[in-house]
C-alpha positions as CSV (number, residue, x, y, z in Angstrom):
1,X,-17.3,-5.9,-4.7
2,X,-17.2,-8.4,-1.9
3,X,-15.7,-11.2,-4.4
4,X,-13.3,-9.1,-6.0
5,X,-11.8,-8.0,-2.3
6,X,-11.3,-12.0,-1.6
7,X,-9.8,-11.8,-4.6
8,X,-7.5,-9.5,-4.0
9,X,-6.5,-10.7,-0.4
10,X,-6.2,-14.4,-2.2
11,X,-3.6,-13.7,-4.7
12,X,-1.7,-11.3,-2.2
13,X,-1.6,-14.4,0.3
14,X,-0.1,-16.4,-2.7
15,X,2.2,-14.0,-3.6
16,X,4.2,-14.0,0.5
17,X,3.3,-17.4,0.5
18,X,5.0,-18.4,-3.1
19,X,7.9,-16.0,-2.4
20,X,9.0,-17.0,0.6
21,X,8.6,-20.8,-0.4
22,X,10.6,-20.1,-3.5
23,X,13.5,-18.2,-1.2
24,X,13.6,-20.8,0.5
25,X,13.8,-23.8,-1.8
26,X,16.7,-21.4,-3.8
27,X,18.6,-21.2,-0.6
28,X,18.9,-24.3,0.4
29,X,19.9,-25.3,-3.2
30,X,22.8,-23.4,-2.7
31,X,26.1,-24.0,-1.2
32,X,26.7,-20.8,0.4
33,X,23.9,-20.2,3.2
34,X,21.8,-17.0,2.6
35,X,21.7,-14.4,5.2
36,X,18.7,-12.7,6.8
37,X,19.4,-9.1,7.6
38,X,17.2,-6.3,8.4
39,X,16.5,-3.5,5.0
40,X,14.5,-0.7,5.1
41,X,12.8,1.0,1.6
42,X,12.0,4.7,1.9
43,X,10.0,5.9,-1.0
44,X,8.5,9.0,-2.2
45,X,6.0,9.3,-5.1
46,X,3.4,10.6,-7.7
47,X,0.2,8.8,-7.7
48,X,-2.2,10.1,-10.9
49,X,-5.7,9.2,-11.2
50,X,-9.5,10.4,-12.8
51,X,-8.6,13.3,-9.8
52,X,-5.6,14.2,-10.6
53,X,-2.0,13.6,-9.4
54,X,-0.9,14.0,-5.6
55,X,1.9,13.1,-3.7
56,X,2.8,10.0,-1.6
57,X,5.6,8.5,0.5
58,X,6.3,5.5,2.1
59,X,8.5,3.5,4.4
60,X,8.6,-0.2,4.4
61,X,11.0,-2.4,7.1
62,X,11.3,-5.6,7.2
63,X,13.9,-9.1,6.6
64,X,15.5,-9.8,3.4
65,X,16.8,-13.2,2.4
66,X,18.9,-13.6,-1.3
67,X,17.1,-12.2,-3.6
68,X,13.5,-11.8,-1.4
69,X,12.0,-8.8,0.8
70,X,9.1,-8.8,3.3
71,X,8.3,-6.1,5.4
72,X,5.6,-4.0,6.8
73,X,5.1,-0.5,5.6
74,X,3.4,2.6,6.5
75,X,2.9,5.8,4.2
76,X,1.4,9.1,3.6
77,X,-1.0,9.3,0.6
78,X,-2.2,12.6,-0.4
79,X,-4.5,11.4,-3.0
80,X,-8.0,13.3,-3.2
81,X,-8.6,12.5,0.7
82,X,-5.5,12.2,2.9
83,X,-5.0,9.1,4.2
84,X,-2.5,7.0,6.0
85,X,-2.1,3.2,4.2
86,X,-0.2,0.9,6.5
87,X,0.2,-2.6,4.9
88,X,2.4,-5.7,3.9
89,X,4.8,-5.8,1.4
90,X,6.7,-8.4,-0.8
91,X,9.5,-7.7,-3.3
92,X,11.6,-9.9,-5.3
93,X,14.6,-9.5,-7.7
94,X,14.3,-10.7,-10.9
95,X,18.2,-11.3,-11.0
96,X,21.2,-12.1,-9.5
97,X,23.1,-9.1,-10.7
98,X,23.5,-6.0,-8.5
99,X,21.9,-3.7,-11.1
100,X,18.6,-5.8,-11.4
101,X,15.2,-5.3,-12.1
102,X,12.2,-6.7,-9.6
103,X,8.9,-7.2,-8.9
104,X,6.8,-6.3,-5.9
105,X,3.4,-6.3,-3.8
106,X,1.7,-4.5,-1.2
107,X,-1.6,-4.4,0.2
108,X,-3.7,-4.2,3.3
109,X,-5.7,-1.2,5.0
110,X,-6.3,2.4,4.8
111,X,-7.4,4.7,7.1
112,X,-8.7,7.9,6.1
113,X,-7.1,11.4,8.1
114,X,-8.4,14.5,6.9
115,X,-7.2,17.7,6.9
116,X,-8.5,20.9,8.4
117,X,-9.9,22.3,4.4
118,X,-11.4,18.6,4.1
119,X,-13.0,18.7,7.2
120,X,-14.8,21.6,7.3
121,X,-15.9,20.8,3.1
122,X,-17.2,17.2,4.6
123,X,-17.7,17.6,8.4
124,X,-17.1,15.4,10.6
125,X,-17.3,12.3,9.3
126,X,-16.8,8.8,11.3
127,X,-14.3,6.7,8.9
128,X,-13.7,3.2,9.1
129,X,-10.9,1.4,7.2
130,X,-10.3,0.7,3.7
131,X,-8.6,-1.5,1.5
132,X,-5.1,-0.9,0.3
133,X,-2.8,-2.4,-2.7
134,X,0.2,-1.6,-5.1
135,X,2.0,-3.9,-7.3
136,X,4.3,-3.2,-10.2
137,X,7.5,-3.4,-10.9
138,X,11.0,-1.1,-11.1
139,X,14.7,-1.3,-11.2
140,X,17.6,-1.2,-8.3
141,X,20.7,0.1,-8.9
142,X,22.5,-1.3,-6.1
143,X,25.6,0.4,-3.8
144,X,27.2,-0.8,-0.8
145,X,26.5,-3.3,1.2
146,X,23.6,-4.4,-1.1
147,X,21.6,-1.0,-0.3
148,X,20.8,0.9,-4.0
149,X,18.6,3.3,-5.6
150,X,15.2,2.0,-6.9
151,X,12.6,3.2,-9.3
152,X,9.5,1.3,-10.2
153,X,5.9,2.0,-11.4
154,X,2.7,0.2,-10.4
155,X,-1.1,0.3,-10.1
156,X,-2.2,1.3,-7.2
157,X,-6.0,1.6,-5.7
158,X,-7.1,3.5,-2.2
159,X,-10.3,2.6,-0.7
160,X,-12.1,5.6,1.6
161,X,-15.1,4.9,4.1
162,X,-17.0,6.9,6.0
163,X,-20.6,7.7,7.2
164,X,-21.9,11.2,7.9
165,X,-25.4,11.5,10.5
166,X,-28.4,12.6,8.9
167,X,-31.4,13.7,10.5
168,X,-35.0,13.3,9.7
169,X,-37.9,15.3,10.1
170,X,-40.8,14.3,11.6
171,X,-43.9,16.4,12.7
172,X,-42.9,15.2,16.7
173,X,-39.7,15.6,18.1
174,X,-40.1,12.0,20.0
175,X,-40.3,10.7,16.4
176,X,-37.0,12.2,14.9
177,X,-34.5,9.6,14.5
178,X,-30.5,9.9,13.5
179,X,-29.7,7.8,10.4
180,X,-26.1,7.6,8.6
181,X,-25.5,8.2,5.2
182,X,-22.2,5.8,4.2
183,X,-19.5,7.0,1.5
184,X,-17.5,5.0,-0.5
185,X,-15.0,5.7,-2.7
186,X,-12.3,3.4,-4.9
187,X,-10.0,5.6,-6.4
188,X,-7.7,3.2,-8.8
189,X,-4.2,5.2,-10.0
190,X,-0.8,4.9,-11.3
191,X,2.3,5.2,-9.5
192,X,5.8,5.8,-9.6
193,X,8.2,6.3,-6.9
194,X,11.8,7.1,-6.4
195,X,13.6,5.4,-3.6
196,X,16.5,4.0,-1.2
197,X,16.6,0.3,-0.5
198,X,19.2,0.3,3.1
């Protein structure tokens, strides 16, 4: 579990890392300097998994440069146990052309926040954070001012962690002692999400 998590955060690291290096050697190959202006993606979405299907939204801000995006997003995932993701996010298009399909990647933690049903189902739990990620890919029709319509699909995985008290019995009640028993759950899905690019 440990090694697959390095993993993970290895190849995300090389993804920023090798798109922001490309963006950069691309720009300077080119005449015409590249601006860097702010965009913003707003998402909203059906994640669908061995639990079901739920709904999820996102909004991710951040700089984009030619054909390159990096932000940071933040979302609402309603997957099995609500939760709130908040992560890094890397996009490229695969073209030049307005209409153009891309590529992206996001990952980074998630942090569980029950509602009032799931509560009183699991009690109280104390929850510590989780890993996050979602790549794929999807298509931008683009508008004005480079701002467009996107779709895309991707696999996405949650991770949920928590710890509940539990109480042993012992014949003396100097002898009782509070132990924890620790959740946790990797819930792997697919998603596809609707969107504006600004």
């Amino acid at each position: 579990m440990v090694r697959i998590k390095s993993v993970v955060k290895v190849v995300f690291i090389c993804l920023i890392t090798g798109g922001f290096i490309l963006s950069s050697v691309v720009g300077r190959s080119q005449s015409v300097i590249t601006k860097i202006g702010f965009s913003s993606v707003n998402e909203i979405g059906l994640v669908a998994g061995d639990a079901g299907e739920a709904f999820t939204a996102q909004t991710i801000n951040g700089i984009k440069k030619g054909r390159s995006f990096a932000g940071v997003g933040v979302g609402f995932d309603f997957y099995e146990l609500r939760s709130i993701p908040l992560f890094l996010d890397y996009r490229i298009d695969l073209t030049k052309r307005k209409n153009t399909p891309f590529a992206y990647a996001s990952g980074g933690l998630n942090f569980l926040w029950l509602n009032f049903i799931q509560k009183e189902q699991i009690g109280s739990p104390s929850s510590s954070p989780g890993s996050f990620y979602d790549v794929g890919a999807g298509w931008k029709l683009s508008g004005k001012n480079n701002g467009g319509f996107i779709i895309s699909a991707g696999y996405s995985l949650k991770q949920v962690k928590y710890k509940l008290p539990s109480y042993s019995v012992s014949p003396t009640p100097q002898m009782q002692s509070e132990n924890f028993d620790r959740y946790n759950f990797l819930y792997r899905r697919v998603v596809i999400k609707i969107g504006l690019q600004l």
